[in-house]
Structures are given as structure tokens and as C-alpha cells.
Backbone bond lengths (Angstrom), bond angles and torsions (degrees), N, CA, C in turn:
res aa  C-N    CA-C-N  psi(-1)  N-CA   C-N-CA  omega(-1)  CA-C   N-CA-C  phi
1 X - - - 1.455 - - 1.508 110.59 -
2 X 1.552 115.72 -41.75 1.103 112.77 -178.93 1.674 123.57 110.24
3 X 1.427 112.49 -114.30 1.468 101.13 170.27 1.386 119.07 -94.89
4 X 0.630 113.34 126.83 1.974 116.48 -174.53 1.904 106.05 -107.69
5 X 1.641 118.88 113.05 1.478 111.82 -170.21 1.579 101.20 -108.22
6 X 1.548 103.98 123.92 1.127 120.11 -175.09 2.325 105.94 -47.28
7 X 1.168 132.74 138.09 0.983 141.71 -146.81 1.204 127.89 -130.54
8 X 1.202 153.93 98.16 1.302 142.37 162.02 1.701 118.28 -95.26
9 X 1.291 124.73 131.00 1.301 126.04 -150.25 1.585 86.02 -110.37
10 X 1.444 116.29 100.80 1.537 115.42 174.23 1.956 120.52 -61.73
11 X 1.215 98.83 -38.79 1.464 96.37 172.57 1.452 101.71 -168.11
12 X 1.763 102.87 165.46 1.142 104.29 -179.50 1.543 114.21 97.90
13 X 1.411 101.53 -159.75 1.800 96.95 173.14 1.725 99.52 -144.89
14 X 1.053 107.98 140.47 1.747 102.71 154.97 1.504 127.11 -126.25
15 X 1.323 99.85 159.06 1.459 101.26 -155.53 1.617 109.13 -117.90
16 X 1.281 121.19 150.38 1.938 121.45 162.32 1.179 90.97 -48.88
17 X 1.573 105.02 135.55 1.473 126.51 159.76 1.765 140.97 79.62
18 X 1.629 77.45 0.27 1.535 121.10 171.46 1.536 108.50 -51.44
19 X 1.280 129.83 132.90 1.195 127.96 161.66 1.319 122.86 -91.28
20 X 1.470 110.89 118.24 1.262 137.94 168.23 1.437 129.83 -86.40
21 X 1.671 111.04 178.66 1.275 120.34 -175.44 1.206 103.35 -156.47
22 X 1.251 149.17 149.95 1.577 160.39 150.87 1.469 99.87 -126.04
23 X 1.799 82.32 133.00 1.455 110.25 -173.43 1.284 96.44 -120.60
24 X 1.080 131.74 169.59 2.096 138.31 -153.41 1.607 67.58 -177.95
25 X 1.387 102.85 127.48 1.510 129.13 146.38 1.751 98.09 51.71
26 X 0.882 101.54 36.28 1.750 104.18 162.13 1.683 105.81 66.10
27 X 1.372 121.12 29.95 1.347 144.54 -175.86 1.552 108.75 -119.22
28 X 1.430 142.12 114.27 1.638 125.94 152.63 1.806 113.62 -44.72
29 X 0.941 109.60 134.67 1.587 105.32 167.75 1.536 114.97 -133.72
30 X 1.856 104.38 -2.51 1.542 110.10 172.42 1.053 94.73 -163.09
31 X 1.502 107.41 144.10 1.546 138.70 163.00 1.869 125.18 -130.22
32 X 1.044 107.06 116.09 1.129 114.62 -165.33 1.302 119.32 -179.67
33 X 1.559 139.98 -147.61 1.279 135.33 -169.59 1.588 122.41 -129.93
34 X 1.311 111.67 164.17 1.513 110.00 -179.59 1.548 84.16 -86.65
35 X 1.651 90.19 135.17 1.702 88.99 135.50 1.175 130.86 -156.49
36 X 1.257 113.03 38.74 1.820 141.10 164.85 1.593 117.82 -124.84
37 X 1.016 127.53 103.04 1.845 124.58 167.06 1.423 93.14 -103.47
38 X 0.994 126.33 148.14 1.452 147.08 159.90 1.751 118.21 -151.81
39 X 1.875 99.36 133.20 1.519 91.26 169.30 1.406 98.24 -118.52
40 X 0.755 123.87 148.70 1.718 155.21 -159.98 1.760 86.62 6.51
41 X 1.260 160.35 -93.88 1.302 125.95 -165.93 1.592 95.10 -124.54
42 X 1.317 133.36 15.39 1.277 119.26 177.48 1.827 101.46 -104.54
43 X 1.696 100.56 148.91 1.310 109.88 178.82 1.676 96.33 -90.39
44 X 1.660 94.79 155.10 1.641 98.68 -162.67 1.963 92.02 -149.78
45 X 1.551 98.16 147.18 1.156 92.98 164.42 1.723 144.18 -125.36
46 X 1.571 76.43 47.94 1.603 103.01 178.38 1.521 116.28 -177.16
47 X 1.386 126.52 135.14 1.507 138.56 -168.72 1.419 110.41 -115.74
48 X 1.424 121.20 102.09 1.579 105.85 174.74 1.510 129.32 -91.41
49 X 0.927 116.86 146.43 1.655 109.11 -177.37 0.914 134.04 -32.88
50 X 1.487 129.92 135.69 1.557 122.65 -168.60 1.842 120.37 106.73
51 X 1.025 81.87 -27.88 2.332 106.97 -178.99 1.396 114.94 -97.30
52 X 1.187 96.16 144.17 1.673 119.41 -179.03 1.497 111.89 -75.17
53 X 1.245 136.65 131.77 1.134 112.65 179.83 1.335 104.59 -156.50
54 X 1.603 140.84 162.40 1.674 139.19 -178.73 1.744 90.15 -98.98
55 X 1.293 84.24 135.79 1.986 88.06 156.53 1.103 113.86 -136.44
56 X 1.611 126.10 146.34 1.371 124.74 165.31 1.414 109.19 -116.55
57 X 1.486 112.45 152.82 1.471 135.27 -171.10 1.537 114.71 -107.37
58 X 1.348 110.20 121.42 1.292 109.21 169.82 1.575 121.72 -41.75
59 X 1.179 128.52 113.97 1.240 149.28 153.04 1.648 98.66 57.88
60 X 1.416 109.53 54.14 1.418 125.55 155.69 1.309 118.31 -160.62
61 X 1.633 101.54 135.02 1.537 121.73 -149.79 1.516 111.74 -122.42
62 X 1.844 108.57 9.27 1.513 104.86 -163.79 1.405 97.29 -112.06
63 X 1.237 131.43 64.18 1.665 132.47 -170.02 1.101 87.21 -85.18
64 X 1.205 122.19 166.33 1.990 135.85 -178.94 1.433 100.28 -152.16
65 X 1.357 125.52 146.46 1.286 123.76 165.52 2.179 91.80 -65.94
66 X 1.783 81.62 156.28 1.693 105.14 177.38 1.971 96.09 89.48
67 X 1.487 97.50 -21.08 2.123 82.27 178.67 1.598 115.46 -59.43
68 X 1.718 116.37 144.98 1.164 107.49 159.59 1.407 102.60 -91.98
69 X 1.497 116.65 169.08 1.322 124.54 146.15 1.361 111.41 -124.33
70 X 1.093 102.65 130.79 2.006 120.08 178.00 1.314 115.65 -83.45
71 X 0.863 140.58 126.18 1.237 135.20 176.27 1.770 122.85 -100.38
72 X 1.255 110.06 116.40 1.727 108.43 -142.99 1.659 89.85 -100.21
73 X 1.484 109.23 119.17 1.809 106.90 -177.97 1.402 94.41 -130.33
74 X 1.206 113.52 172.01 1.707 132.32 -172.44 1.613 96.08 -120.45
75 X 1.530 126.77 123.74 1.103 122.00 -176.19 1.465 101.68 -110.51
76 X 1.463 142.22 109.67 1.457 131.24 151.62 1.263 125.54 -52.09
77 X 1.365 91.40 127.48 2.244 105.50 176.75 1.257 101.63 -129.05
């Protein structure tokens, strides 16, 4: 997978395969997908709010402490 950034999931839930975004300094600098959840060494395919969790990003390796990642979902109404 590669880089995996240690995680705290403020609210909500996230999911494998979820499309994301990381923003650095209030800028997007990636868009693309989860495709690693892990809680402490088991792979999982869903994170609920409130939990620590590793994520990895499709084919981006420049995570920095201070990145957010957004987690981009489609809600039906």
C-alpha cells in the first residue's frame, strides 16, 4: 500500500473505497480513493466516528502530519 497516515475519524463513518481528498494548508492537493482502513493491525471495512484508525490513499505517498482527509460520500434524499 505504501504510506499508511495514522488517523482519527472526527465524525461520521468512513468506508474502503471511499473517495477522498487531502487538503495541506486549506489547499486540495489529492483526490482519489481509500484503499487501506486498518485498526491497530486488523484490515477493516469501515471506521466509525470517534476511532483511531491507519488509512492508505490510492497512489499518494506525501501525507504530512497537520493533513486533513475529507471523505467525499453521496447522500440519498
Amino acid at each position: 500500500v505504501g504510506v499508511v497516515a495514522g488517523s482519527l475519524v472526527s465524525e461520521g463513518k468512513v468506508g474502503l473505497d471511499a473517495k477522498a481528498g487531502l487538503l495541506r494548508d486549506g489547499v486540495v492537493s489529492y483526490e482519489g480513493t481509500i484503499v487501506l482502513l486498518s485498526i491497530l493491525i486488523d484490515n477493516v471495512v469501515f471506521v466509525n466516528g470517534g476511532l483511531e484508525c491507519g488509512i492508505g490513499l490510492s497512489d499518494y505517498k506525501d501525507i504530512k502530519e497537520g493533513d486533513t482527509i475529507e471523505i467525499l460520500g453521496v447522500v440519498e434524499v
